[in-house]
C-alpha positions as CSV (number, residue, x, y, z in Angstrom):
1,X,31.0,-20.3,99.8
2,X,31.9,-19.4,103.4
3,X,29.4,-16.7,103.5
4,X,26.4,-18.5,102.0
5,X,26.6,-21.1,104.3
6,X,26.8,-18.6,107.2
7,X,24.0,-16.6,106.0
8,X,21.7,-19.7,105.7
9,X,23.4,-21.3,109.5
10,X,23.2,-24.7,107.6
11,X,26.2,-26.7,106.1
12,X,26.1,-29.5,104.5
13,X,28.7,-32.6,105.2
14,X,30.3,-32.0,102.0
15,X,30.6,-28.3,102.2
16,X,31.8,-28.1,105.6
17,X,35.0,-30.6,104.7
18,X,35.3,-27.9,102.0
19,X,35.3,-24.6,104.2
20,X,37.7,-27.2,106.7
21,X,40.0,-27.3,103.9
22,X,40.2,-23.5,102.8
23,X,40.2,-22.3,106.8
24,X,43.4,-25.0,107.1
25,X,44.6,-23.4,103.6
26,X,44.5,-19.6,105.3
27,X,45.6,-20.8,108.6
28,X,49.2,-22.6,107.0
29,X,50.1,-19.4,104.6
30,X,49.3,-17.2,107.7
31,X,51.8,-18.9,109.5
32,X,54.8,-18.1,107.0
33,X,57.7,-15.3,107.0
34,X,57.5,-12.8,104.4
35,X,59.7,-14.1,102.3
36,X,57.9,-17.7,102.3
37,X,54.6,-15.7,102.1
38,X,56.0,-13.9,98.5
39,X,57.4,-17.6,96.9
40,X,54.1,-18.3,98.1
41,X,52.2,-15.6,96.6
42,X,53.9,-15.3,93.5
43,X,53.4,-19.4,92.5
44,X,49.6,-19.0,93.3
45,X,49.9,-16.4,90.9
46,X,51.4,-18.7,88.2
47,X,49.3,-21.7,89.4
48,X,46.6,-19.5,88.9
49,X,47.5,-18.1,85.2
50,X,48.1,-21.6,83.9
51,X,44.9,-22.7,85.3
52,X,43.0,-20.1,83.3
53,X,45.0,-20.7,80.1
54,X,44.3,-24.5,80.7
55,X,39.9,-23.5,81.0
56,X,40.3,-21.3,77.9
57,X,42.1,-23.6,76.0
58,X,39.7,-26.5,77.1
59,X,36.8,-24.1,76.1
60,X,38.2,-23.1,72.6
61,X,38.6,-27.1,72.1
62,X,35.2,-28.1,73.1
63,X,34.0,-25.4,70.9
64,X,35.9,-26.2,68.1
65,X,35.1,-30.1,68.7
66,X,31.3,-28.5,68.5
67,X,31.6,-26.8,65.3
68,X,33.7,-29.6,63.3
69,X,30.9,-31.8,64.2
70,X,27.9,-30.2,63.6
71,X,29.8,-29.3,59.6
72,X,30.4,-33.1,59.1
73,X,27.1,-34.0,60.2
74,X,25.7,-31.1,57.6
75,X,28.0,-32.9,55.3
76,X,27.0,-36.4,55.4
77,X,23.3,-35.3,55.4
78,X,24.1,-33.8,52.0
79,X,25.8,-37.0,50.4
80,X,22.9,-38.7,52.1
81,X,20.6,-36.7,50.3
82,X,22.2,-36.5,46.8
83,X,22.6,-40.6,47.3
84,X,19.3,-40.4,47.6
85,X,18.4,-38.1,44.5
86,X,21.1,-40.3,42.2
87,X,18.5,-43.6,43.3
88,X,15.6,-41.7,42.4
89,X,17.3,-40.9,38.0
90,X,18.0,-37.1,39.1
91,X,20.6,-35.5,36.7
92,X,24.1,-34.0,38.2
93,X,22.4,-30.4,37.9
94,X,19.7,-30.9,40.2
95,X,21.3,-32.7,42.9
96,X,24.3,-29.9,43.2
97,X,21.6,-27.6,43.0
98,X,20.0,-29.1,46.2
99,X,22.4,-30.2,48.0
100,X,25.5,-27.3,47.0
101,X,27.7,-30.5,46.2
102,X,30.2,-30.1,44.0
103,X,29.6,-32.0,40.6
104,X,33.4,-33.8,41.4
105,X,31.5,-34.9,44.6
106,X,28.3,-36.2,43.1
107,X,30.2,-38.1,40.4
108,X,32.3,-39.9,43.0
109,X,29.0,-40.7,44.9
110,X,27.7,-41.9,41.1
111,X,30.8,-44.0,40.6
112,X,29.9,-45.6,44.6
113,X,26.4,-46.4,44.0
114,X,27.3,-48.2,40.5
């Protein structure tokens, strides 16, 4: 970020608080021994590692949130289509035929609309 904004010589207000508070950042974990720079060192490490576990999980949740959705939505248009077919007189056949419901599923559908 530091070097875009010095390559184009403009910052914004809200990008210069930002390169403020990384050149502060630097400045404070220059300032420590060794010892305090490796206690340091080794929790931005694990800070780090949980953060990218925390993304990936968050990813693999909003993908999975994604996918159960878009099935149940495939579902109800199904049962909304074989409701549909069971208004209109179609036989059990047909209607699992169209839709791939199963002919337990239909019949409860029957027994709803009844």
């Amino acid at each position: 970020m530091m070097k875009e904004c010095m390559k184009t010589n403009k910052i914004h207000w809200k990008t210069q608080d930002e390169v403020l508070a990384e050149l502060e950042k630097v400045s404070n974990v220059a300032a420590l021994s060794p010892e305090e720079r490796h206690i340091y060192e080794v929790n931005l490490r694990v800070y780090r590692d949980n953060l990218a576990v925390l993304e990936a999980s968050y990813q693999d949740g909003h993908e999975s949130g994604f996918n159960e959705g878009h099935e149940s939505g495939e579902e109800k248009a199904k049962k909304e289509i074989a409701q549909s077919l069971i208004q209109q007189g179609f036989a059990d056949e047909m209607i699992t035929k169209t839709t791939s419901l199963s002919f337990y599923e239909i019949q409860k559908l029957r027994a709803c609309h009844e």
